[in-house]
N, C-alpha and C positions, 0 to 999 in steps of 0.2 A: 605271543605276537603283540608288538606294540600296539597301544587304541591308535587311529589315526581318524576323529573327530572330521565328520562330513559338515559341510560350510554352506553347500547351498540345497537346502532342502524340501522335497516337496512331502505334500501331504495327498492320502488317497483317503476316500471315507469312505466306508461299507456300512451301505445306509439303508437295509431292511434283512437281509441274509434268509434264511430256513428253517429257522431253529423254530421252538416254540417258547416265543417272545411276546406275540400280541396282546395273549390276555395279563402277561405282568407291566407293561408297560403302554398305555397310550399313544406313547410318542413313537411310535414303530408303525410305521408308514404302511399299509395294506395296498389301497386301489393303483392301477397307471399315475393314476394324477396325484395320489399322496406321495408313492415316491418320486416322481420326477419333481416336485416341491420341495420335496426334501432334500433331493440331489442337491437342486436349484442355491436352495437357502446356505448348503454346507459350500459348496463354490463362492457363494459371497461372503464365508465368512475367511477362506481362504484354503479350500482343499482345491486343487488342483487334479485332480484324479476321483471322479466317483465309480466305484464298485456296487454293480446293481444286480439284484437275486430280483424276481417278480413270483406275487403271491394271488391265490382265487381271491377276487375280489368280496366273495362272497360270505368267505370261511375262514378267509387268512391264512390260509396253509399254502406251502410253497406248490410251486405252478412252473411246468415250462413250458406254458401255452406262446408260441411265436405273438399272436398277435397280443397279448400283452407286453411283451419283450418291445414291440414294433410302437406302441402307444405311448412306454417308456421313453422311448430312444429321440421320438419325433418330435416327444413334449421339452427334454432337454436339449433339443437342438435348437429348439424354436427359441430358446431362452434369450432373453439380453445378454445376460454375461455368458461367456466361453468356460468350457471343461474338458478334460479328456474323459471318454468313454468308456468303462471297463465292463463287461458282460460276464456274470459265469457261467462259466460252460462246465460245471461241476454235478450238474444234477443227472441222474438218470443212470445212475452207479451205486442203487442203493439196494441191499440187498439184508431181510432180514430173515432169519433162521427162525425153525421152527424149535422144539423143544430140546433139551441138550442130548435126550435120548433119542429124539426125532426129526432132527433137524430137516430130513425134508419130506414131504414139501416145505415151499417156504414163505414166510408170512405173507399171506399177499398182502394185509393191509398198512404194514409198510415197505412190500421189495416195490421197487422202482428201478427196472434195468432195461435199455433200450443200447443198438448201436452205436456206433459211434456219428456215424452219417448225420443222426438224430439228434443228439449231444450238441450238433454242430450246428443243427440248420436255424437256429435262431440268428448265429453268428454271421452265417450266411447270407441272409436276407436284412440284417440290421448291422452288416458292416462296423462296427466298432473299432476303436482305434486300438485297443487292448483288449482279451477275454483270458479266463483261466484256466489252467492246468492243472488239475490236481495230479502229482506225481509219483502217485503209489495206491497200495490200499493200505486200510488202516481198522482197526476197532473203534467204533468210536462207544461213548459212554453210555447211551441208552440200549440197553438189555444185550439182545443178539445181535444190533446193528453192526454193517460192516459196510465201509466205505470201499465200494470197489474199482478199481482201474488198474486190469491188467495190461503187461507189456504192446500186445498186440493192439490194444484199443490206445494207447496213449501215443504210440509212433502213429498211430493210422489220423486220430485227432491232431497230431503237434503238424502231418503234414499237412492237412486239410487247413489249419488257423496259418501255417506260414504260406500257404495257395493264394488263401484268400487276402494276405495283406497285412493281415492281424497278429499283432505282436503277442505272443504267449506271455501273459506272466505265470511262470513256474510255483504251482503251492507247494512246498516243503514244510510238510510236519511231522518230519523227523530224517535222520541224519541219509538213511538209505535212500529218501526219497530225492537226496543232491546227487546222489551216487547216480541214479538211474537219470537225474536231468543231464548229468553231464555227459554219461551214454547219446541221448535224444540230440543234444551239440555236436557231440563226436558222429555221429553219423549222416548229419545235416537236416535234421528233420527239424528246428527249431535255429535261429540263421542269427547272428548279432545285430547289436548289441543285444544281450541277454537279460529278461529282468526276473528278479525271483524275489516270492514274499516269503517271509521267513512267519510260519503259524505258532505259533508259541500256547503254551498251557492246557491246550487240548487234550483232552481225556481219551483215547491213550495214546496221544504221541510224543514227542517231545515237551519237557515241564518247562517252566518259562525261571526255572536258578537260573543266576548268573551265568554258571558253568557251563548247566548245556547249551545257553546261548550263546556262549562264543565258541561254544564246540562248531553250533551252527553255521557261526560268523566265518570261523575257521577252515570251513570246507564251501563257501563259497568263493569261484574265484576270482580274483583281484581286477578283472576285466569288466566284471558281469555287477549289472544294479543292484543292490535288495534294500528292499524293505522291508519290517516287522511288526509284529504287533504281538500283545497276549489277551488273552481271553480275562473276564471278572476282574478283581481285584487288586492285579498289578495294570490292567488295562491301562491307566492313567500313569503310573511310573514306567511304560514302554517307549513311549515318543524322546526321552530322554537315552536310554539304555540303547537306542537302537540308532540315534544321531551322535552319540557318546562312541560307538562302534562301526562308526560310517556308513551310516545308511537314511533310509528315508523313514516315513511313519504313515502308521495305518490304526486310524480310531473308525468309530462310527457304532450305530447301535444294531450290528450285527453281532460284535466280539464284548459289548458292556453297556447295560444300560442306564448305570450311573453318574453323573456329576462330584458327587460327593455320597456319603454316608445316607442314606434315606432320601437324597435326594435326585427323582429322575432327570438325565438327561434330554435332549432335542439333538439330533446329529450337528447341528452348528455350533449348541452348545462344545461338544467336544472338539472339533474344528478349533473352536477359539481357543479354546484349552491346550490343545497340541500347540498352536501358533505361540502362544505366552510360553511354552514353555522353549520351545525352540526360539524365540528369539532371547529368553531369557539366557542362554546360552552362548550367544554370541553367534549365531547362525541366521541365514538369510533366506525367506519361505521362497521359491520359487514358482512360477504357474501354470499356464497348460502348454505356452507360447512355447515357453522355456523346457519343457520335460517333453512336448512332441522331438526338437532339436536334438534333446539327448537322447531320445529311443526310435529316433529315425519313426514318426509315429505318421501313419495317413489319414488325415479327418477327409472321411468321404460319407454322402447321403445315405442313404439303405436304399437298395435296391428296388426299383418299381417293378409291381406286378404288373 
């Protein structure tokens, strides 16, 4: 398939995520008000798209406490400058094994598995213009972890976020998981225009070669949006790779917390960095104005109690 190089590009930043990042990096935003500052700051420096995970303020560990979600959302509204609003609706599918001869029961002190209803009700009450899908399960790299969302919980979520108004963006981190998005299309549970991030280098799904990134690029269809990104060390060579294959880009110090070599990144930091790099290319950053227009997007308030 021929490249055919995307011209007007927007940026999303994923600007605190779940992982355990806090204590390697300072600049990995914890409280309501450190990420919504840090949302804040990557908008100004030109993301158009913030991607927001909320963490205990207390511990730093990931959180899907609503009224943190609600402190997020209201502090980036209030903001001077304009963003789109991305939420993940990713958590609460976590499920770890207990021993390989024992697997169950299962760990409780990291399964984390609730409905789907649950999943949702952040999105619910904090109306966001965009939240996410993740669209499959997966292994991921720490021990017995298993990143889970069966069939039944992803049509039952994909129809609740297209209910409520809220654009799905589809996580694909790995090639089945486009298979099963374009099921959730084909059956109307997720409504056009369609957008989907292409997850890249994650442990174990999809490597972030070249190859199997246009495998990915390749089963996306020619309709539908995407964006990409990769985890560590190509993190910074993706925003290129990914506008080079017609799509958009996605940094932030959820997926790298890097600038260069030994030295930490600020999510604006990397903002700026995608921006030089896409305009270095003869491409034109686009903003929130502009990427509601293409994804038919609703900026509306959250919901009063």
């Amino acid at each position: 398939m021929p490249l055919a190089m995307n011209r007007e590009v927007f940026i999303t930043c994923a600007v605190t995520g779940s992982g355990d990042t806090t204590a390697k990096s300072a600049h990995v935003p914890i409280t309501p008000a450190e990420i919504a500052a840090s949302a804040i700051d990557a908008a100004k420096a030109g993301a158009a798209v913030v991607h927001c995970h909320v963490r205990d303020p207390e511990t730093g560990k990931p959180s899907r406490r609503n009224d943190l979600y609600r402190e997020v959302t209201e502090r980036i509204r209030d903001a001077e400058i304009d963003v789109v609003l991305n939420l993940t609706a990713g958590m609460g599918g976590d499920v770890v094994f207990g021993g390989v001869e024992t697997p169950l029961p299962l760990n409780s002190a990291g399964t984390d598995i609730v409905g789907a209803t649950e999943r949702v009700s952040h999105v619910a009450e904090c109306r966001p213009e965009i939240c996410t899908l993740d669209c499959g399960t997966m292994n991921f790299s720490l021990g017995d972890y298993v990143m889970t969302n069966t069939p039944g919980t992803l049509r039952a979520m994909a129809k609740m976020m297209t209910d409520l108004g809220v654009r799905p963006e589809i996580e694909a981190f790995d090639t089945g998981h486009l298979w099963f998005a374009k099921q959730l299309v084909e059956e109307g549970l997720i409504e056009d225009p369609v957008l989907i991030q292409l997850c890249m280098g994650i442990p174990w799904g999809a490597p972030d070669d070249l190859n199997t990134f246009m495998a990915m690029v390749n089963n996306v269809p020619s309709t539908w949006t995407f964006s990409a990104f990769s985890i560590g060390r190509n993190a910074l060579a993706y925003p290129a790779a990914s506008v080079l294959a017609g799509g958009n880009v996605r940094v932030g110090l959820e997926d790298n917390l890097y600038i260069g070599k030994g030295q930490l990144a600020t999510n604006a930091q990397l903002v700026e960095k995608a921006v030089t790099v896409i305009e270095g290319m003869g491409a034109k950053i686009i903003g929130p104005e502009a990427v509601r227009a293409k994804l038919k997007l609703q900026k509306r308030a959250p919901v009063k109690s």
